[in-house]
SELORO-28034 format. One record per residue: x, y, z of N, C-alpha, C in turn. Coordinates in steps of 0.1 Angstrom, whole numbers, plus 5000, padded with zeros to 4 digits. Layout:
// residues N
> n.x; n.y; n.z; ca.x; ca.y; ca.z; c.x; c.y; c.z
> X; Y; Z; X; Y; Z; X; Y; Z
...
***
This chain:
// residues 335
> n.x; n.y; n.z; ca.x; ca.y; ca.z; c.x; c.y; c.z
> 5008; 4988; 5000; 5000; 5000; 5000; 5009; 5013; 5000
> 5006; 5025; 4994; 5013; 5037; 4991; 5011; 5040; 5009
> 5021; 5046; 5011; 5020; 5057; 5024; 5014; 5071; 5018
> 5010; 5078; 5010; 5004; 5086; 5015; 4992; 5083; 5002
> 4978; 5087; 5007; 4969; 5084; 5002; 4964; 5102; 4996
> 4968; 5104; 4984; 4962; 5120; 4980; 4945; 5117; 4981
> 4945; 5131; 4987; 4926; 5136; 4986; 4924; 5138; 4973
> 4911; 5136; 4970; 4902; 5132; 4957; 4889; 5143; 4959
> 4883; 5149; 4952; 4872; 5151; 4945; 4865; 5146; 4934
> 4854; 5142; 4938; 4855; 5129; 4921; 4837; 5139; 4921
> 4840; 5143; 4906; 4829; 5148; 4901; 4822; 5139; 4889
> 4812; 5132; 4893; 4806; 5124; 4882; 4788; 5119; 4889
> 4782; 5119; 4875; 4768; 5114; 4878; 4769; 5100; 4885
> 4761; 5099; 4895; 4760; 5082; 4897; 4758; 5071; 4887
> 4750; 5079; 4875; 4748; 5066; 4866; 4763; 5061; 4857
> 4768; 5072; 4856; 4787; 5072; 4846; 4793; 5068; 4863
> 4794; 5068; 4875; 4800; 5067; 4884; 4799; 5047; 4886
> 4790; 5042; 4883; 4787; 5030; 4881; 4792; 5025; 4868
> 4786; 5031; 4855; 4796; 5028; 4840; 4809; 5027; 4843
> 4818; 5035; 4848; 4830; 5039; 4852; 4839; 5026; 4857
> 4833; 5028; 4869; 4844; 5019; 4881; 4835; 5007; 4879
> 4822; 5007; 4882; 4815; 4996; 4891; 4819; 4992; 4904
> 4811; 4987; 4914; 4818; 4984; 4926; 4831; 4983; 4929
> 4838; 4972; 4925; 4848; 4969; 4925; 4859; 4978; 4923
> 4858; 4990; 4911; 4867; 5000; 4914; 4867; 5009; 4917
> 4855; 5012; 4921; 4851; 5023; 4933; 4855; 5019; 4945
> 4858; 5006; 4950; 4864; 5003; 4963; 4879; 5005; 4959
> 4883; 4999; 4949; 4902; 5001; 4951; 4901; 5019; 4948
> 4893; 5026; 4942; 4899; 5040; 4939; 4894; 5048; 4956
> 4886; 5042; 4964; 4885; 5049; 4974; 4894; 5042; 4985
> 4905; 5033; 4981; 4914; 5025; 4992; 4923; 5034; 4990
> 4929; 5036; 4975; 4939; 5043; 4973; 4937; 5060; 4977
> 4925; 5065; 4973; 4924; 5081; 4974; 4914; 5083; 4984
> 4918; 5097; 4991; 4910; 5102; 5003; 4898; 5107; 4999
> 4887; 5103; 4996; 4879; 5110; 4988; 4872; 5121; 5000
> 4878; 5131; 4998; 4869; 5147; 5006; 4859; 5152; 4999
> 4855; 5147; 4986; 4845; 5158; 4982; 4839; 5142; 4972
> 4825; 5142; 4967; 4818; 5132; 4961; 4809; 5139; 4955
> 4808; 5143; 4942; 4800; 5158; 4943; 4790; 5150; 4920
> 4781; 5160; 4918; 4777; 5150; 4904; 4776; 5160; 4893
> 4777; 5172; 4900; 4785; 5185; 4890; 4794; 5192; 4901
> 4799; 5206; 4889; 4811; 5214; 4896; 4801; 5222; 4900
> 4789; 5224; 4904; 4782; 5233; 4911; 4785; 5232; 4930
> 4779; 5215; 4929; 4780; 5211; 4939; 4795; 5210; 4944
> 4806; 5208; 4935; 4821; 5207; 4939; 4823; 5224; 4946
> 4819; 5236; 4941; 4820; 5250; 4939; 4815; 5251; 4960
> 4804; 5242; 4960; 4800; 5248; 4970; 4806; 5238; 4982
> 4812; 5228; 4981; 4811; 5216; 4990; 4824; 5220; 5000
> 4822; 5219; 5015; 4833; 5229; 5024; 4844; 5221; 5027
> 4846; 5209; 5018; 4860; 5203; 5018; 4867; 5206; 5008
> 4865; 5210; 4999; 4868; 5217; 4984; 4881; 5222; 4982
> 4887; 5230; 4995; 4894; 5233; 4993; 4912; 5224; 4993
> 4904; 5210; 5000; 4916; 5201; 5002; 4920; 5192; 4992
> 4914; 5194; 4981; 4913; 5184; 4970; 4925; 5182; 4958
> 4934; 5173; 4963; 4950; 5178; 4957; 4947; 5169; 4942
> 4935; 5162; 4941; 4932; 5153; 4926; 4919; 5152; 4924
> 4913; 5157; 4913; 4900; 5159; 4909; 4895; 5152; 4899
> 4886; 5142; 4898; 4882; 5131; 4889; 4869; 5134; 4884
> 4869; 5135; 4871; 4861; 5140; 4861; 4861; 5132; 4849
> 4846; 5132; 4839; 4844; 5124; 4829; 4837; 5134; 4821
> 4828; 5124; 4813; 4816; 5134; 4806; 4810; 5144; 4814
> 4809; 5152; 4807; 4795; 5163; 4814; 4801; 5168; 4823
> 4816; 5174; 4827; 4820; 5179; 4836; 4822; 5195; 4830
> 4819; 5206; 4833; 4821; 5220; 4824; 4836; 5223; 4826
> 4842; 5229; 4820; 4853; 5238; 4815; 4861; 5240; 4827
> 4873; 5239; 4832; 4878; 5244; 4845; 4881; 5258; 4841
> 4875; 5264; 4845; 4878; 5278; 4845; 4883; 5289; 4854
> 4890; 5299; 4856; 4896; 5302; 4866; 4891; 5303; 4880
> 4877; 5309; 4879; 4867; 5310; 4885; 4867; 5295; 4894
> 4869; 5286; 4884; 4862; 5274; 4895; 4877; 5271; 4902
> 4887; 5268; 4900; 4904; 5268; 4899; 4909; 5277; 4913
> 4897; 5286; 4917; 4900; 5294; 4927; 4892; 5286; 4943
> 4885; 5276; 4938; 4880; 5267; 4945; 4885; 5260; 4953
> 4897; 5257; 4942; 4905; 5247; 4945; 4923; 5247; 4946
> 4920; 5256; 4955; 4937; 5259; 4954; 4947; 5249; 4957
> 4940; 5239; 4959; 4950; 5225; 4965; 4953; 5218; 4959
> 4949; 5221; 4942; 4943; 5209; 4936; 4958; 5208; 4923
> 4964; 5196; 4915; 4973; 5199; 4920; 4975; 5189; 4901
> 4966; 5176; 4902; 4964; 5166; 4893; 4947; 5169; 4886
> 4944; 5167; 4878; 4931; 5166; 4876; 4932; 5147; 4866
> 4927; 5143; 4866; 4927; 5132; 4858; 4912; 5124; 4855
> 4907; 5128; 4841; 4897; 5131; 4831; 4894; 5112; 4823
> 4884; 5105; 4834; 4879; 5093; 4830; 4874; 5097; 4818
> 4877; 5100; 4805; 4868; 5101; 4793; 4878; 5104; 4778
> 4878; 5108; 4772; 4888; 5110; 4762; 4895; 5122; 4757
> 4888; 5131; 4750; 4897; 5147; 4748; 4892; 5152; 4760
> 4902; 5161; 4758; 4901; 5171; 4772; 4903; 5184; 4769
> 4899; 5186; 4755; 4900; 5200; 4751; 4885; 5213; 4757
> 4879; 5200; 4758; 4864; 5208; 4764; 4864; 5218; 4778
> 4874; 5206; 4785; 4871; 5206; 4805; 4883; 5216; 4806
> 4896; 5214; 4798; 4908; 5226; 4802; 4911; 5236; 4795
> 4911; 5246; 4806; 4912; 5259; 4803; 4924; 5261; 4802
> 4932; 5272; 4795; 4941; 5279; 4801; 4952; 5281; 4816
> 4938; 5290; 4822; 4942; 5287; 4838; 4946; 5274; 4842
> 4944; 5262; 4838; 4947; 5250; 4843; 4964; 5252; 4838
> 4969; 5249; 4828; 4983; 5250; 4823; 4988; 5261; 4828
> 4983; 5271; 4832; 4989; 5283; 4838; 4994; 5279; 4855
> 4986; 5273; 4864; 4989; 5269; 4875; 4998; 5255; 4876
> 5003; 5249; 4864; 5009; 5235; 4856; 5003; 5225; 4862
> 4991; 5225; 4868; 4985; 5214; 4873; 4984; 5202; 4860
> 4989; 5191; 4867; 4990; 5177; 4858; 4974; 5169; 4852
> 4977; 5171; 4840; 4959; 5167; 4835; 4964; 5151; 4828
> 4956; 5142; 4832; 4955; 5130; 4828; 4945; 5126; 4821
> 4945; 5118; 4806; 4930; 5113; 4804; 4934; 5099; 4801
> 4919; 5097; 4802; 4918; 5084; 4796; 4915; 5076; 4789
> 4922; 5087; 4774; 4923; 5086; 4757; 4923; 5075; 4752
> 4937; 5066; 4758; 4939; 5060; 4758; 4931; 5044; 4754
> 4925; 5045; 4769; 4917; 5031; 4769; 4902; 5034; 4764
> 4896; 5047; 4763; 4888; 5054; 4752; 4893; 5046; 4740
> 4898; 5045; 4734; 4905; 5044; 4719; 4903; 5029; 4718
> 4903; 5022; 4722; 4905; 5006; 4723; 4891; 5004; 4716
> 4878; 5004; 4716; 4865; 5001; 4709; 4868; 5014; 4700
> 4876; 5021; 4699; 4874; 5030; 4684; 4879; 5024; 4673
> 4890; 5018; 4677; 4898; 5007; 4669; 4893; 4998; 4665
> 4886; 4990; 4676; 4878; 4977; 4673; 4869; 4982; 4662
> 4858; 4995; 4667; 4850; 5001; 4653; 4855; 5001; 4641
> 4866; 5008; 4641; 4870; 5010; 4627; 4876; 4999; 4618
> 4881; 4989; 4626; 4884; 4978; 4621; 4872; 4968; 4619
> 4864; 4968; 4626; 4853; 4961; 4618; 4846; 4966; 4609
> 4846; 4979; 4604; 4840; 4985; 4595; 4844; 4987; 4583
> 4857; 4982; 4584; 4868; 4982; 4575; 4867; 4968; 4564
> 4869; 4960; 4577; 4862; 4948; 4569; 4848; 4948; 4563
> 4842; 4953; 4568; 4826; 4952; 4562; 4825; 4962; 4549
> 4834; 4972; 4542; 4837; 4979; 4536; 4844; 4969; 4522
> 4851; 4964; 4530; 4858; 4956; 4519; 4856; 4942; 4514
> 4845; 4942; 4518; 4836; 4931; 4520; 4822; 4934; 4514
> 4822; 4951; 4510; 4815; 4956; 4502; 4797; 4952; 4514
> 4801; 4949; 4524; 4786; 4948; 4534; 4774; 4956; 4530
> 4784; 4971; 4534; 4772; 4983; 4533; 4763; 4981; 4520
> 4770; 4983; 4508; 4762; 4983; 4503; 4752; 4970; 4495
> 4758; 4956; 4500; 4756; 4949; 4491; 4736; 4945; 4506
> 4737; 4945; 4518; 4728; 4951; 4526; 4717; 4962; 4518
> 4722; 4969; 4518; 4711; 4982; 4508; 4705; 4975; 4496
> 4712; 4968; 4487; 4709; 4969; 4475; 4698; 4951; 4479
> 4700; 4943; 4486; 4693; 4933; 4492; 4679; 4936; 4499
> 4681; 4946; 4506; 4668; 4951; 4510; 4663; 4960; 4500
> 4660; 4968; 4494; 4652; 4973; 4484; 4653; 4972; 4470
> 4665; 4957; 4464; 4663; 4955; 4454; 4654; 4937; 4458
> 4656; 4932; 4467; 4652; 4918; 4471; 4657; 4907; 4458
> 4671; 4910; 4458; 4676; 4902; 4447; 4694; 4899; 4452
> 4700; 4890; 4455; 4714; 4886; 4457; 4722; 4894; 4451
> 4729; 4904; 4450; 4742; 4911; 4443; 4748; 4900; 4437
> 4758; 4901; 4430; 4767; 4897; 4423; 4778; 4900; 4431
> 4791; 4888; 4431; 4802; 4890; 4434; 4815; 4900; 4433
> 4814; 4900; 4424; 4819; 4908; 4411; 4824; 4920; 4415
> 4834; 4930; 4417; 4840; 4941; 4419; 4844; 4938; 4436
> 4839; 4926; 4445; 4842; 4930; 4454; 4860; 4930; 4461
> 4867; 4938; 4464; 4882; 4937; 4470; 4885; 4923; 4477
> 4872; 4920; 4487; 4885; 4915; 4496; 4889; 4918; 4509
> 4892; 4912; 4520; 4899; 4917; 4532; 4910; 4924; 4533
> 4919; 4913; 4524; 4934; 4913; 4528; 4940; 4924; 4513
> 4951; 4932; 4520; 4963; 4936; 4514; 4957; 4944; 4505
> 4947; 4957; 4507; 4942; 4967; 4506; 4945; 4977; 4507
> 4946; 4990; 4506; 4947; 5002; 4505; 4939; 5010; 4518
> 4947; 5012; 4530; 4941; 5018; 4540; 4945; 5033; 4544
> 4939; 5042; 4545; 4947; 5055; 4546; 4942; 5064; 4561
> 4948; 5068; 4568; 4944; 5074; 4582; 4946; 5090; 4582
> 4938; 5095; 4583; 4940; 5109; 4584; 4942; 5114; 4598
> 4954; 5120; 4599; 4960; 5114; 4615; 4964; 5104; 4618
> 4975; 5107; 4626; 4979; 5096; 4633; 4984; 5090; 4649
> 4970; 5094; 4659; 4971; 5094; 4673; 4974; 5084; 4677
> 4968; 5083; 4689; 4965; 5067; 4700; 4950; 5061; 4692
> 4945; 5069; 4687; 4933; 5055; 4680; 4940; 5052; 4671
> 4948; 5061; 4660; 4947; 5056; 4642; 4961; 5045; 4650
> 4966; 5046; 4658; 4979; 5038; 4663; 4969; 5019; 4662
> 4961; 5027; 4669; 4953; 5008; 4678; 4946; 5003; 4665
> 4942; 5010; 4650; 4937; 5010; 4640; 4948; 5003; 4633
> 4961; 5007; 4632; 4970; 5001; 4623; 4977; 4993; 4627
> 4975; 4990; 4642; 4985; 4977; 4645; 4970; 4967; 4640
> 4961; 4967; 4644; 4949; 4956; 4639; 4951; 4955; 4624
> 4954; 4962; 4619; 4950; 4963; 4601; 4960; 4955; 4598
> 4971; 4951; 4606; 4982; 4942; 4599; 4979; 4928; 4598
> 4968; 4922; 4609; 4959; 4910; 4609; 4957; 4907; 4593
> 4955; 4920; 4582; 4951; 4923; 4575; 4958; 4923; 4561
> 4970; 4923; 4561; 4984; 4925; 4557; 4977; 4936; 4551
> 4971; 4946; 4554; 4967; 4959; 4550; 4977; 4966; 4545
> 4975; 4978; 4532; 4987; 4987; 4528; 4984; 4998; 4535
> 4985; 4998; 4551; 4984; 5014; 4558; 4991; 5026; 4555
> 4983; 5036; 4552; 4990; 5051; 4550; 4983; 5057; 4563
> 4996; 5067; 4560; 4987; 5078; 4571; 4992; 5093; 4566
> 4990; 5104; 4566; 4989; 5114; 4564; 4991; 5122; 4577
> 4998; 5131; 4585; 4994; 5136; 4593; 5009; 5142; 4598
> 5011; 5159; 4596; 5017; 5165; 4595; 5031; 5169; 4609
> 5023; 5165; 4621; 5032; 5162; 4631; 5035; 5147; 4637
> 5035; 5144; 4628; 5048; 5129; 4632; 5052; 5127; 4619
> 5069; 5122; 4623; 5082; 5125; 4616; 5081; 5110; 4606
> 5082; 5111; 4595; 5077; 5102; 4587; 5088; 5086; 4591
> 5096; 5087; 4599; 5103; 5076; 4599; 5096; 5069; 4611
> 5089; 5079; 4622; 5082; 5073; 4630; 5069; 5064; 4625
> 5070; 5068; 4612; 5055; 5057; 4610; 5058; 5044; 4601
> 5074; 5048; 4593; 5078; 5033; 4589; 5083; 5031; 4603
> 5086; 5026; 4615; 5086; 5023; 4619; 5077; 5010; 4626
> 5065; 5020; 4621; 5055; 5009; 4625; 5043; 5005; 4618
> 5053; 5004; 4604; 5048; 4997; 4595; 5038; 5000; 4587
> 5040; 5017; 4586; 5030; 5026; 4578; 5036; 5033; 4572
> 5026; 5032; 4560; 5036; 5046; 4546; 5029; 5059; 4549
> 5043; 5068; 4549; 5037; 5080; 4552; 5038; 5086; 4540
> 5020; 5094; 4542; 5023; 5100; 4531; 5023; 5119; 4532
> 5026; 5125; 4527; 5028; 5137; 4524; 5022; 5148; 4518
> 5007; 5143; 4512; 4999; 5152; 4505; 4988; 5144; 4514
> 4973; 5152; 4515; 4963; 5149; 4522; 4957; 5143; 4510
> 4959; 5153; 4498; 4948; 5144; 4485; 4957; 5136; 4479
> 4967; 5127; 4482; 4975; 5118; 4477; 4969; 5107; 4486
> 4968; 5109; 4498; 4960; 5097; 4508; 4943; 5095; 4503
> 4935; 5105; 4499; 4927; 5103; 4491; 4927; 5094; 4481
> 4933; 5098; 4474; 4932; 5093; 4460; 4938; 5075; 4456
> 4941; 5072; 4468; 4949; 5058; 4471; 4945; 5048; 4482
> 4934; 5056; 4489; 4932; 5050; 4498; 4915; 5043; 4497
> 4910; 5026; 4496; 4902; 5016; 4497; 4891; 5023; 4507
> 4899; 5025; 4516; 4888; 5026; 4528; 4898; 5037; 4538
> 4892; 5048; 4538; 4895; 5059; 4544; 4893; 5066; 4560
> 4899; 5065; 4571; 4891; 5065; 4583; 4900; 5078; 4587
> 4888; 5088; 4597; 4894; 5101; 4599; 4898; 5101; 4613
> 4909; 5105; 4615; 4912; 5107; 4631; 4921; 5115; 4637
> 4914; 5127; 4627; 4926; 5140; 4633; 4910; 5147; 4644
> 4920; 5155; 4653; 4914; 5165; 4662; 4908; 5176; 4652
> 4898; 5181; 4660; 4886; 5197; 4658; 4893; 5205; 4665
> 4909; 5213; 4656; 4907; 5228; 4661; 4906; 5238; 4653
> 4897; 5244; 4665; 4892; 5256; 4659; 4904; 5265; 4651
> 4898; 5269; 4638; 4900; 5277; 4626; 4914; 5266; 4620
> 4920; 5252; 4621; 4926; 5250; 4616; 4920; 5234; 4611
> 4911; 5229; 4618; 4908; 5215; 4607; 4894; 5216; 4609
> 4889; 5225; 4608; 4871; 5228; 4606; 4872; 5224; 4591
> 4866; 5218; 4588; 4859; 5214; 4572; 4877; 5211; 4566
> 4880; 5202; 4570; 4897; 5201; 4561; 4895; 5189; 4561
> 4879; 5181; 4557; 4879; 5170; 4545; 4866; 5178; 4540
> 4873; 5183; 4523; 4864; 5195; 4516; 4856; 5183; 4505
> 4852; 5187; 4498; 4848; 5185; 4487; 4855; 5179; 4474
> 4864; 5183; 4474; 4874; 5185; 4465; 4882; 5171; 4470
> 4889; 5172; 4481; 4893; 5157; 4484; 4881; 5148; 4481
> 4873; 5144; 4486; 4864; 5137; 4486; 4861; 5129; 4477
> 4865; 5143; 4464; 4863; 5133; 4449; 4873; 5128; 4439
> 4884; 5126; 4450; 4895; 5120; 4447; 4894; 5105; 4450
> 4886; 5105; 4464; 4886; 5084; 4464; 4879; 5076; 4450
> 4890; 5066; 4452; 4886; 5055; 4443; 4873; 5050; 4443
> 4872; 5047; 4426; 4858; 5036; 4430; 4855; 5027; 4441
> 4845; 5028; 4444; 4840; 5020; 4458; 4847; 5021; 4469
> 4848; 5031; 4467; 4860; 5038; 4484; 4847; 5038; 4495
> 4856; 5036; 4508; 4844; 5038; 4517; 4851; 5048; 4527
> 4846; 5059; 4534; 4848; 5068; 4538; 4843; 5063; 4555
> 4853; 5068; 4568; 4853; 5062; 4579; 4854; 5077; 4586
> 4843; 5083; 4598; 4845; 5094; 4605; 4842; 5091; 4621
> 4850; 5086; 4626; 4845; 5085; 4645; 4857; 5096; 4648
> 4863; 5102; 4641; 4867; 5119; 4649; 4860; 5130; 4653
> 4853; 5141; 4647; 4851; 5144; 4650; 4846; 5150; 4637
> 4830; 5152; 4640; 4821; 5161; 4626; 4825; 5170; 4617
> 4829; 5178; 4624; 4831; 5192; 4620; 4840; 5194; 4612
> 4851; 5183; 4614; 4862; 5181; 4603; 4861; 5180; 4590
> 4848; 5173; 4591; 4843; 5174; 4575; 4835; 5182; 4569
> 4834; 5189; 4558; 4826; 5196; 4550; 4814; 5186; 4549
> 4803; 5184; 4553; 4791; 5180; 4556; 4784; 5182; 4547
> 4785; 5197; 4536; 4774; 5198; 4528; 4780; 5191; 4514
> 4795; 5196; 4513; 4800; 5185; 4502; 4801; 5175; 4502
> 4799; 5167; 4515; 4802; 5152; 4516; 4790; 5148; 4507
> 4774; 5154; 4512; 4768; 5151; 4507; 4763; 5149; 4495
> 4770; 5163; 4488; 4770; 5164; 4474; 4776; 5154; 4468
> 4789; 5152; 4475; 4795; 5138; 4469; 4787; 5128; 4469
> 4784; 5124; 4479; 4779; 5108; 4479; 4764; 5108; 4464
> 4759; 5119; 4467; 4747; 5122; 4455; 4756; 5118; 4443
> 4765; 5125; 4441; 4774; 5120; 4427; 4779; 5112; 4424
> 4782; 5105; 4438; 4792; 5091; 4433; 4785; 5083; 4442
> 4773; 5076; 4436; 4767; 5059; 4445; 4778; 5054; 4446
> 4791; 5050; 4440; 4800; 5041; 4446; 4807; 5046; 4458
> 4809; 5055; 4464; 4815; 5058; 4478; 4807; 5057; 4488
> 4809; 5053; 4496; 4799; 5051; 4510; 4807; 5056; 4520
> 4798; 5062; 4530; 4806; 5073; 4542; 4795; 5063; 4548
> 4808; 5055; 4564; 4802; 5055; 4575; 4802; 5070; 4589
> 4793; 5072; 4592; 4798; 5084; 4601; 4791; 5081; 4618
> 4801; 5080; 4619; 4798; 5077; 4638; 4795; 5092; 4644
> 4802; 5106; 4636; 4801; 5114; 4645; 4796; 5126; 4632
> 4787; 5137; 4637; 4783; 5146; 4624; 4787; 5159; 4631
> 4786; 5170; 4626; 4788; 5183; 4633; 4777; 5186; 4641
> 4765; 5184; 4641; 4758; 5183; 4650; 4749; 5171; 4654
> 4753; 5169; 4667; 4750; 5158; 4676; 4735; 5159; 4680
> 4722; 5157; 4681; 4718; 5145; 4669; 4716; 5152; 4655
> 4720; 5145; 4645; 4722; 5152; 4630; 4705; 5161; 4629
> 4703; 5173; 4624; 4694; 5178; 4622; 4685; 5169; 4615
> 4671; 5169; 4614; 4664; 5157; 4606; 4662; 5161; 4591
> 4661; 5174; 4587; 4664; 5180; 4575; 4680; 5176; 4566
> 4685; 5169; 4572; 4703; 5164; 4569; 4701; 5155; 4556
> 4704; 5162; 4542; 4704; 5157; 4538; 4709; 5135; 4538
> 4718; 5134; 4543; 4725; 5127; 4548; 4718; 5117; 4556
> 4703; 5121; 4562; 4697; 5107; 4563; 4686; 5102; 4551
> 4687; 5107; 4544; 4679; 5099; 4530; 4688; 5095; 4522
> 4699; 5097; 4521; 4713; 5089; 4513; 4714; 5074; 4517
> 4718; 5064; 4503; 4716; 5051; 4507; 4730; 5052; 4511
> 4735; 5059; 4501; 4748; 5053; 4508; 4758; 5060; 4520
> 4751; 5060; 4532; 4755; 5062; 4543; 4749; 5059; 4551
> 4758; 5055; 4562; 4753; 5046; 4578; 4754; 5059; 4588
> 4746; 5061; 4593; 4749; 5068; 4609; 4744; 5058; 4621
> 4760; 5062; 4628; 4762; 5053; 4640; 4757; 5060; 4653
> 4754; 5072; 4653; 4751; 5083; 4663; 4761; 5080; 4673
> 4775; 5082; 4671; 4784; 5081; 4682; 4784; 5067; 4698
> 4786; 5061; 4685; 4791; 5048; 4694; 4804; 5037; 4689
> 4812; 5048; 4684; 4824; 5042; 4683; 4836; 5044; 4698
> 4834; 5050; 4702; 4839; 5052; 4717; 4832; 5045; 4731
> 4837; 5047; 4739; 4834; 5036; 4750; 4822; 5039; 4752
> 4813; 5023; 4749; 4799; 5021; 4761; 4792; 5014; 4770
> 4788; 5016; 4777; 4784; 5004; 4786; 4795; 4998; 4792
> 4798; 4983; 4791; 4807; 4978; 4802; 4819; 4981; 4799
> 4824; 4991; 4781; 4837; 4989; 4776; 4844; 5004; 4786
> 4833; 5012; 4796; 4838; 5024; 4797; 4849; 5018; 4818
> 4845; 5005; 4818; 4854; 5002; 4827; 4868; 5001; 4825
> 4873; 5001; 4812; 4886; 5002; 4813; 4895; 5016; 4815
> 4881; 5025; 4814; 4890; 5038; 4818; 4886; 5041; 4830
> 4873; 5032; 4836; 4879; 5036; 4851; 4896; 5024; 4857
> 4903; 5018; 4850; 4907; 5007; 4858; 4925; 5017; 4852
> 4921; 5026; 4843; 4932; 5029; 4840; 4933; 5045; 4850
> 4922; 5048; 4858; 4919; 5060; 4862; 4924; 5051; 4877
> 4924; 5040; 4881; 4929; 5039; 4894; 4943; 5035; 4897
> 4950; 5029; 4882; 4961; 5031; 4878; 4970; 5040; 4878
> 4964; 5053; 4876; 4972; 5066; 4874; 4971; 5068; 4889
> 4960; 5064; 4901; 4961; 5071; 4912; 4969; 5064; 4918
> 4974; 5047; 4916; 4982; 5041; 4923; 4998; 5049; 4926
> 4998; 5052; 4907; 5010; 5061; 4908; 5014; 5074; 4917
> 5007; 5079; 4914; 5002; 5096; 4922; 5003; 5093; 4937
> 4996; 5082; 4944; 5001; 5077; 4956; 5016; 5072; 4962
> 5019; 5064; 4948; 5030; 5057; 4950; 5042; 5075; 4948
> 5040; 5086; 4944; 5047; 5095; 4942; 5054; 5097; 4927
> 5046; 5085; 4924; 5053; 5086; 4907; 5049; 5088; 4898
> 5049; 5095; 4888; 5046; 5105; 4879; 5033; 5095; 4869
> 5024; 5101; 4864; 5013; 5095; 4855; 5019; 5092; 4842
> 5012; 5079; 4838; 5016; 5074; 4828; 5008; 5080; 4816
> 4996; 5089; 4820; 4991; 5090; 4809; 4989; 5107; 4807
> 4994; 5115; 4818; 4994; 5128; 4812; 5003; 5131; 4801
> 4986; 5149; 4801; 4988; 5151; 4786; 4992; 5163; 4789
> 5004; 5169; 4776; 5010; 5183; 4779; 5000; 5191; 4772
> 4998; 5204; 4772; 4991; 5216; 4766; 4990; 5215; 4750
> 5007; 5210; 4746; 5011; 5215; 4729; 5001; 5196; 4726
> 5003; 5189; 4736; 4997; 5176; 4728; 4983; 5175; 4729
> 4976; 5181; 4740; 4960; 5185; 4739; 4953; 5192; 4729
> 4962; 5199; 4721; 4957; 5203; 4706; 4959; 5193; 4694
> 4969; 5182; 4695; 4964; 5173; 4685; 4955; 5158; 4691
> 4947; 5160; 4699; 4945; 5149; 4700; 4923; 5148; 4693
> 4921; 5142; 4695; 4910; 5145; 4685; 4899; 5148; 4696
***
């Protein structure tokens, strides 16, 4: 057991506080940490009169913005460590300004993003989506004919984080031809692990079977930077993969694409706006699936970021530095 047990504020709904840990590691995260504050927003954290002793603050979904205002709450506070995935929402400025240590748990987040995309991958290449569509409203067997195949295909990642990482070690089951595109990592770092980097964004287009997006939403620099124009660079029977983030994509030319080209199919796990307007063109298109954002953790899969949130506190106890904090410059590429 660690000798010194850091105090805890853990801000989460009881229904995610159960998704999270479940019993079991709600008891090891309350062996290891002092919990002074148990709070199911930062209202209740703002007002709660232990507040001030809270040297680690545990937060998921639905937690608002740390903002200076609330930061003054908490002058004790020292770690924050974020059961959920980006953390571009929850941290402010002020947080990096006081260098308090932010932890998420992107990481084990990313594990069923991978699995998603890699099953969708295959179902792409395997021509699923549409040979599904054309079975139900033609009520006639497709033909074999044009379909790729699993193996040793043309795979392209836009970005290259901790999911497109768990995305392209799986794709080698595949002897997949992984590309990736993505402007900060050093292209020897991606032969390294067994991915061709490539160097133009519409060169990954234009080469890539089945296309999956996994760059970060920042503001004024990848808003709509999959345009139109790329779009109509994929190959026949390309299939287009989005569990990043909506807004990355140009939405109205996607649309227009897919209107133009029946052979491209866009799966989209995530749209710019969450739930897609019902006017979207985009739900009367055959050729598109909406997943309404369930390529990231649900239900029993979101225990692995609590087990990796009691891991980070063992360390923090034990006095040893977190395995999974994130610095400021790396919170802007992560998606």
């Amino acid at each position: 057991m660690p000798s010194t047990r850091p105090r805890a504020a853990v801000v989460l709904s009881r229904a995610l506080r159960h998704d999270v840990f479940g019993p079991t590691g709600w008891a090891e995260l309350t062996e290891l940490a002092d919990v002074v504050a148990e709070c199911e927003d930062s209202r209740a954290l703002s007002l709660h009169p232990r507040r001030h002793e809270a040297e680690v603050l545990i937060t998921s979904w639905g937690m608002p913005r740390l903002t200076e205002d609330l930061l003054r709450e908490l002058p004790s506070l020292r770690t924050v460590v974020h059961a959920a995935g980006s953390i571009r929402k929850l941290i402010s400025e002020a947080v990096w300004a006081r260098s308090i240590v932010v932890v998420s748990a992107a990481d084990a987040n990313n594990e069923p993003v991978a699995e998603y995309v890699y099953a969708q991958t295959v179902l792409a290449l395997k021509d699923v989506h549409r040979r599904a569509h054309r079975i139900r409203s033609e009520a006639e067997l497709p033909p074999l004919d044009g379909i790729p195949g699993i193996y040793g295909q043309p795979v392209g990642l836009v970005s290259f984080g901790s999911a497109a990482r768990k995305v392209a070690a799986r794709l080698r089951h595949l002897e997949s031809d992984v590309m990736a595109w993505d402007p900060h990592v050093p292209p020897e770092t991606l032969r390294r692990l067994d991915v061709t980097p490539v160097a133009e964004l519409d060169e990954l287009f234009t080469r890539s079977r089945v296309l999956s997006i996994h760059a970060p939403l920042i503001p004024g620099r990848t808003e709509k930077l999959i345009t139109g124009e790329l779009l109509r660079r994929l190959p026949q029977g390309a299939t287009l993969i989005n569990t990043a983030r909506g807004a990355v994509v140009d939405e109205d030319a996607l649309a227009d694409v897919l209107r133009e080209r029946p052979d491209v199919y866009a799966v989209l796990d995530v749209t710019t706006r969450e739930p897609l307007p019902p006017d979207s063109p985009l739900h009367a298109l055959p050729n598109v699936m909406l997943t309404g954002h369930v390529a990231g953790t649900v239900g029993a899969e979101r225990r692995a970021m609590g087990r990796l949130v009691v891991e980070e506190l063992r360390r923090i106890a034990a006095g040893s530095p977190p395995a999974h904090a994130v610095s400021a410059h790396a919170s802007l590429l992560r998606a």
